[in-house]
C-alpha angles and dihedrals in degrees: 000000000000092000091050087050100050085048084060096040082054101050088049096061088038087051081043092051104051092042080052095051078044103058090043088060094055095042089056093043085054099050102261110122110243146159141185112192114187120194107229133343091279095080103219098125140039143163112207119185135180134188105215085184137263096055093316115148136168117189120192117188123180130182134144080272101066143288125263129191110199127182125197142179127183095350087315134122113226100160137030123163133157133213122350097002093057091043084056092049087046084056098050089052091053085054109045077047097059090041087048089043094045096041089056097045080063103113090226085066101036085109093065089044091123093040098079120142122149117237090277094222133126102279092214 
């Protein structure tokens, strides 16, 4: 039972990791600057950030050892949560990117294309 369980604990984080790389891909293609670094071809680690703008960062980090959420503004902290907390974060922020992504592919804004900046606010 408890190898079949750490297979499973290990396909999650590799699942984690690509949609991270993922999300990451998209971010950058729509003008937020963003970045996933893994460490190795096996999958079982990553570090995603994101700049939402004036001084807004997430990082998300995942390893076998755990998940962290962390959001900062100006060089502070204002967030930190671990597991299943910081992959629901990690949820609201994919969605308040595809809202903030659909809304501006609209042809009505396709003037402020370039101006995107999420509501920089605490997601939680």
């Amino acid at each position: 039972m408890f190898l079949r369980l750490a297979n499973q604990h290990r396909q999650f984080v590799q699942d984690l990791v690509m949609n991270l790389q993922a999300l990451a891909n998209v971010l950058e293609k729509h003008g937020f600057p963003a970045s996933c670094y893994t460490c190795g071809n096996q999958m079982n680690s990553a570090s995603f950030m994101v700049s939402l703008g004036d001084n807004h960062l997430i990082r998300f980090l995942v390893s076998d050892y755990g998940i962290t959420w962390t959001e900062m503004r100006d060089d502070r902290e204002l967030m930190k949560l671990e597991g299943a907390e910081a992959i629901t974060q990690l949820e609201q922020l994919s969605t308040l990117v595809k809202r903030s992504i659909e809304k501006h592919q609209c042809p009505e804004n396709y003037a402020s294309k370039n101006k995107r900046v999420l509501n920089p606010v605490v997601l939680r």
